[in-house]
C-alpha positions, 0 to 999 in steps of 0.5 A: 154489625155485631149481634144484637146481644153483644150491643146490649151486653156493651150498654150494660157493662158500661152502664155498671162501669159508670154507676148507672141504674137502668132507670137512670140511663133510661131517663126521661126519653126512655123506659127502663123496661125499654133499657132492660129489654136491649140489654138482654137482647130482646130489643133491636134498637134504633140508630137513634135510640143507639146514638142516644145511650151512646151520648148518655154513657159517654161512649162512641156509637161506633163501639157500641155497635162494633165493640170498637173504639174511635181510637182501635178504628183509626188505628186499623183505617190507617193500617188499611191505608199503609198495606194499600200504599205498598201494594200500590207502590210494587213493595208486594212483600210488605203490602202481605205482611201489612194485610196479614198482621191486620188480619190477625187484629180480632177486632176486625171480626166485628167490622165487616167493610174493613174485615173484607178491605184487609182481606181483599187486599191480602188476596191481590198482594199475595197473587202479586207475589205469585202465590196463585193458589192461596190468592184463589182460597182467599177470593173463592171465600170473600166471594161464596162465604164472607158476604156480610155487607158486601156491595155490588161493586165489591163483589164484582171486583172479587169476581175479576181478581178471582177471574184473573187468578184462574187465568194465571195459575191454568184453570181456565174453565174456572176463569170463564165460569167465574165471569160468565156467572157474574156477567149473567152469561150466556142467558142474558146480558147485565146493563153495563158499567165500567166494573163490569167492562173491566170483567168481560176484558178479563174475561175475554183474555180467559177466552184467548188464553183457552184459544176459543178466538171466534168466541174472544172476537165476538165477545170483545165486539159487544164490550167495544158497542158497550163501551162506546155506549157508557162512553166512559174514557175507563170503559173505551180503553179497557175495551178497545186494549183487549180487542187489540190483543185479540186481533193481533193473536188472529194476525190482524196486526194493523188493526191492533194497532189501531185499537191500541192507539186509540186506548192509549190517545183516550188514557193520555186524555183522561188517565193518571200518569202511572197507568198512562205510562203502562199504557205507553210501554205496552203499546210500545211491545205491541209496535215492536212486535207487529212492525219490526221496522220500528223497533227504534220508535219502540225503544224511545217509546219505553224510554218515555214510558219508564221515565214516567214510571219513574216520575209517578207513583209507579212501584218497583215492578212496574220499572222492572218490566219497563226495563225488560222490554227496554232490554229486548227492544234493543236486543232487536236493534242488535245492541246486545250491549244496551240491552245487558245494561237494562236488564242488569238494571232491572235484576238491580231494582228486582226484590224478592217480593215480586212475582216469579213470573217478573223475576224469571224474566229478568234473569231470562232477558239477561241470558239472553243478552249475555249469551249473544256477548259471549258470557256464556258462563254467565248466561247459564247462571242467569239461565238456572236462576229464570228456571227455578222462578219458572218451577214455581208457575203454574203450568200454562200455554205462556208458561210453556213459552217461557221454558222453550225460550230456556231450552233455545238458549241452553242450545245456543250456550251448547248446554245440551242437557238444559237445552232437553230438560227446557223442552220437556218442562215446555212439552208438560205444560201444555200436557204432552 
């Protein structure tokens, strides 16, 4: 809310601007010493006393509060609903442009709820794009300063995209600091609800990245009993994803795969189409992964899932990674040919405004498929443009990952150069 200054200062102009003594705009329910008092700021008015001068200076109550008008509000409610529409929609370039022109409107200076909506969302379009390091300056704000009128909820989805984008960029301490302080861990425990279920899984995906397995197996344990507790279809599928994730990266890839089907049998209950068909493509990853002898029912899972994907509200990024994993599902079926054609649809539908992380893949699943063709020409130019979207990553175990499969495929194309300057990058950045 505005100060109570500013409140007074908008009653007295308008009440100039119509002509008005202090006597008359008080008459009969109020004093004009009463008027005069809120004008000078001596005086906190009552919402109703506020809905009353508002009536009687023919004025919204809104501007009087925020020196807003109802028109200047809709305009910037529905650029709210735009610049979200695109984030959600993939279309990551123009969702930051949307947020950062509303960031810019000063009338946003006085309307707290909707100055953290347009930066919050600036946060998540500007870590969809890549841009780790301002995305952490924007949420490490809104969460230690901008707390005018901030709700709980609020505040813990901050602290999960804060959580997320620690992981990502490779400050893994702070991830886990940042989670544990809101959860109240390690001294107590919170009374769970679906936010922060969704929290102790990004949490718990800090704990794997950092490779504290014992301490990951024993947290998802509690969100799989506080899940089952809430009973919330949200809460189960989140709990029981991450367990999987965790099991398989201990070997236990049978019982993964069980958790990760009942995720994906409680999303195809009670989700919406677009994160069902998430779901199903990861799910689909998972099976390749842990039973190679179904890398088939992989591929028509992912065949399902991108249909879907396509059907749905599904943005760009989200048909793009679907049609990677469609590209390597059958680079394990041995059909180098079908995977070349996915990945070059997926380089097709790639923008400019995705992450680096998606784009890297593309050209890098692209090489691949290229390089086992025999376009080795061609695989080395999809090979140099994956490297330099890997250069722009923040250095992390799954990014050094990344630069050894650069460095294999450089050897099989015989480019030996390449092939030591991927390891390299692969060896600094894991600090080596």
């Amino acid at each position: 809310m505005a100060s109570q200054g500013s409140i007074g200062e908008r009653i007295k102009m308008l009440r100039k601007q119509r002509g008005l003594s202090q006597a008359q705009l008080a008459h009969p329910e109020l004093s004009d010493s009463y008027v005069s008092l809120i004008e000078s700021g001596k005086r906190t008015p009552t919402p109703a006393v506020l809905e009353l001068i508002a009536q009687k200076l023919g004025c919204s109550l809104t501007y009087l509060i925020n020196g807003v008008t109802n028109e200047e509000l809709e305009e910037i409610e529905l650029a709210l609903r735009f610049a979200r529409l695109a984030l959600e929609n993939g279309d990551l370039a123009e969702a930051r442009r949307r947020y950062a022109e509303l960031l810019e409107d000063r009338n946003l200076e006085s309307l707290a709820a909707q100055r953290q909506d347009a930066r919050f969302g600036y946060a998540l379009a500007t870590e969809a794009c890549g841009d780790l390091a301002e995305a952490i300056d924007v949420l490490r704000s809104l969460r230690d300063e901008d707390t005018e009128g901030q709700t709980p909820e609020r505040r813990i989805q901050i602290s999960i995209a804060l959580c997320r984008c620690y992981r990502e960029f490779g400050a893994l301490h702070e991830a886990v600091q940042v989670g544990e302080e809101t959860l109240g861990l390690p001294k107590g425990r919170p009374e769970w609800n679906d936010d922060l279920i969704e929290l102790g899984s990004t949490l718990l995906a800090a704990y794997i990245e950092r490779g504290d397995l014992l301490r990951a197996r024993q947290f998802s344990a509690e969100l799989l009993s506080a899940a089952e507790s809430l009973g919330t279809a949200r809460a189960i599928v989140a709990a029981c994803w991450n367990a999987a994730m965790i099991v398989g990266r201990i070997g236990c890839g049978d019982e993964a795969l069980s958790l990760a089907e009942r995720a994906l049998a409680v999303q195809s209950e009670n989700g919406e189409p677009r994160n069902l068909a998430r779901l199903r493509a990861a799910y689909a990853v998972l099976l390749r992964q842990v039973r190679p002898a179904e890398a088939a029912r992989a591929r028509d899972l992912l065949l399902r899932a991108l249909r879907e994907l396509e059907e749905s509200a599904a943005g760009a990024a989200d048909v793009v990674s679907c049609l990677i994993d469609l590209a390597r599902a059958e680079i394990q079926l041995g059909d180098p040919h079908a995977a070349a054609a996915h990945a070059r649809a997926a380089a097709a539908k790639a923008t400019g405004g995705m992450s680096s992380a998606v784009l890297a893949e593309t050209h890098l699943v692209l090489g691949l498929a290229c390089s086992l063709l025999g376009q080795n020409d061609q695989a080395r130019a999809e090979l140099d443009s994956a490297a330099e979207h890997l250069k722009r990553l923040p250095a992390t175990r799954t990014l050094a990952e990344k630069w050894r499969a650069v460095a294999e495929l450089r050897e099989r194309i015989g480019d030996e150069e390449g092939c030591v300057a991927g390891h390299q990058r692969a060896l600094a950045c894991v600090g080596l």
